[in-house]
C-alpha angles and dihedrals in degrees: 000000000000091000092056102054116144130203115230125186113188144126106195113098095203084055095045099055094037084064103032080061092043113048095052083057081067093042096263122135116213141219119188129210117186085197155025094257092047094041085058086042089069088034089069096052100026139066111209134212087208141323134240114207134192102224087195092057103176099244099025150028104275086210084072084068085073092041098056092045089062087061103030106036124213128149112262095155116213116346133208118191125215129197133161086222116101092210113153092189091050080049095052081039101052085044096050081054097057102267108154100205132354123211122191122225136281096040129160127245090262088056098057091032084052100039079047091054093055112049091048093059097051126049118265123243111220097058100036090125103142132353085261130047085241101097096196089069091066083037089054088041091062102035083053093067085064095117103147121089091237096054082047081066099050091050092055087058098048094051089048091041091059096049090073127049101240133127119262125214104204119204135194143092122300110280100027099114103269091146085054095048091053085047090058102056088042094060100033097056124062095277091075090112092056139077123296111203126191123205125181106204097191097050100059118072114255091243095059094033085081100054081044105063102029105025125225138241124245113279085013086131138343106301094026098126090153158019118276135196124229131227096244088053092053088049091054108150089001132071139288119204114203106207112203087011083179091066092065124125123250096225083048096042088059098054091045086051095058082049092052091046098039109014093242139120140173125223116234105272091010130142099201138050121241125218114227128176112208140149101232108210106181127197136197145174093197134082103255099184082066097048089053096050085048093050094244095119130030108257084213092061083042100050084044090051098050111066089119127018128206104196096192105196127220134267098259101052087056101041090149085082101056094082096055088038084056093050093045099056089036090059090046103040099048085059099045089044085032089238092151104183110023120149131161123235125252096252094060090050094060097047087049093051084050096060128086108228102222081179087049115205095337084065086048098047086043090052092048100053095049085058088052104048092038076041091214115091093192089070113125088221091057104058126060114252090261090063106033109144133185120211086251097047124129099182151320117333103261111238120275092023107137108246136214117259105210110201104226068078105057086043096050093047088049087060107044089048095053082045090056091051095052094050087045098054092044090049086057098042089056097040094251101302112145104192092067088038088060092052098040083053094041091230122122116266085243087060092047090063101047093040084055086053091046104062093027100248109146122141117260086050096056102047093052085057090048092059100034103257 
């Protein structure tokens, strides 16, 4: 029955024990989690056929279960959330995060056995990372588009920087595959068979960063009901990799620094010190050295960080790759958007070819995908305003050559400027604190912060328009 083990989240005990008596009578074999903590405690010793999870947890907000398995892995095989809750936004929600089907309590045995039947027949969605389980096929795919000399580079110290267990500061503008660079040593080095473990230090509030990478113990704080593991301790004997390593906090730069010297930690509100042992790989878009000289990050983390650097250049300064990038996301989204066929003409390869990609390979995989989904790549929509082509066109606008202003634009820009106003008055209105903007805006805490980047809203530059400088 080992190969039948099913995954179950929930809290209620009425509901525990109706589907602990229920899924045997199918030939499943369940294990049962009351709670997030618990359900990644079987993750780590279980591989599941599929999981069943309470969106509604006691204590907690059962969603947090998929995005922490974005973050922490596992094999949960296909989920399928349930809630007694007829919410149409937790549903779209539940679905954004990975989830592969939703039932709403109360539901009959046909229901489940059906919903069951399903999910086990099509691929799910969350853990589609390759067309094999293996990761490192989908890992060896996109390494393989590496075709500039600079990126050759990249890819020698990377082979000799996972031969030897040190830590890796990796260095280069957002969306240049940083991630990707961090995945490769991983899995590269003798710690392939162990957890990988993402953190992105600039997504979490600085008040919970803490708890999630080093756990807590129970009544360590208000709300502490229990005790949690931290990320360090789920990447024990594999690898932890800390996104936007510049945005740490200094109280919190000073205690991953004694993990980094002595292979400790303490959890919040614990007594004892726990040994780990984890590769640290570290990534920013910033310029450290100056952070340091500014006081901002502790020179004696940096220096720690730094035994080996991957400085991953930009888009622009490797345009020989866009052509293979293109024809990459252009092989796995039409079959994800079943777009068989699809192809872009000459000309807006060339104009792409001819753009500079502030947003690097992220903006081009970004690009590709909205011509693929609106399945016309001439569409104004579709092309940054840099490579924006007609079906008549011979070439790129000349400069000063009036140009056409579609209004889908003007639209677009009227929104997001009204968007920009209403995060700015509730920013105000909460001093600033995001956390309670987020929630005053029901959005999540992560698109609060991009949504603040992408209209340009941070705080020093607002303030100087407020006062006229």
């Amino acid at each position: 029955m080992k190969d039948r083990c099913v995954l179950v989240v929930e809290s209620d005990p009425g509901m525990q024990r109706h589907l602990k008596s229920l899924l045997p009578q199918w030939g499943y074999a369940p294990v049962l989690a009351a709670s997030v903590e618990e359900a990644f405690a079987a993750l780590v010793r279980t591989k599941f056929l599929f999981s069943l999870v309470d969106a509604d947890l006691s204590g907690a907000d059962g969603l947090d279960f998929l995005r922490r398995l974005k973050i922490l892995g596992g094999n949960p095989g296909p989920i399928i959330m349930i809630s007694d809750i007829n919410n149409m936004k937790r549903t779209a929600e539940a679905t954004t995060l990975g989830a592969d089907d939703f039932l709403q309590k109360p539901f009959t045995p046909e229901e489940l056995e059906n919903a069951i039947r399903e999910v086990l027949v099509r691929p799910h969605r969350l853990w589609e990372q390759s067309p094999v389980d293996d990761p490192t096929v989908r890992l060896q795919q996109e390494i393989g588009l590496w075709r500039s000399p600079r990126m050759s580079e990249v890819r020698e110290i990377i082979q000799q920087a996972a031969r030897v267990d040190v830590t890796v500061l990796i260095c280069g503008e957002t969306g240049t595959g940083k991630d990707l660079v961090a995945r490769a040593i991983h899995y590269l080095s003798s710690r392939q068979g162990r957890p990988f473990v993402k953190v992105n230090c600039a997504a979490v509030p600085r008040e919970l960063l803490e708890s999630e990478l080093f756990g807590h113990e129970r009544g360590a704080f208000t709300g502490a009901h229990q005790l949690k593991i931290g990320k360090f301790e789920y990447a024990n004997h594999g690898t932890i990799f800390l996104d936007e390593i510049g945005d740490l906090h200094p109280a919190l730069q000073a205690k991953l620094l004694n993990v980094l010297q002595d292979g400790e930690l303490s959890r919040v509100g614990g007594k004892s010190t726990i040994k780990v042992d984890v590769r640290i790989l570290a990534a920013t878009n910033q310029n450290l050295e100056k952070a340091v000289g500014a006081g901002l990050f502790r020179d004696d983390l940096y220096y720690r960080l730094n035994v080996i650097q991957i400085v991953v250049p930009p888009l622009r300064e490797r345009p020989d790759e866009i052509p293979f990038l293109v024809n990459y996301f252009i092989e796995r989204y039409s079959k994800q958007f079943n777009r068989e066929g699809f192809a872009i003409p000459p000309i807006v390869m060339e104009r792409l070819l001819q753009h500079s990609f502030p947003g690097n390979i992220r903006e081009l995989e970004n690009i590709v995908k909205r011509m693929i989904v609106l399945n016309d790549p001439l569409t104004s929509g579709t092309l940054p305003p840099l490579v924006k082509v007609d079906d008549d066109a011979d070439g790129i606008p000349l400069p000063g050559e009036p140009q056409a202003v579609p209004l889908k634009e003007i639209a677009r820009e009227a929104a997001r400027a009204a968007e920009r106003e209403a995060i700015s008055k509730v920013l105000e209105q909460t001093g600033w604190n995001r956390v309670k903007a987020a929630k005053r805006l029901q959005i999540s805490y992560r698109a609060l912060l991009y949504k603040i980047k992408d209209v340009g809203l941070d705080r020093e530059k607002h303030s100087s328009r407020r006062l006229g400088i």
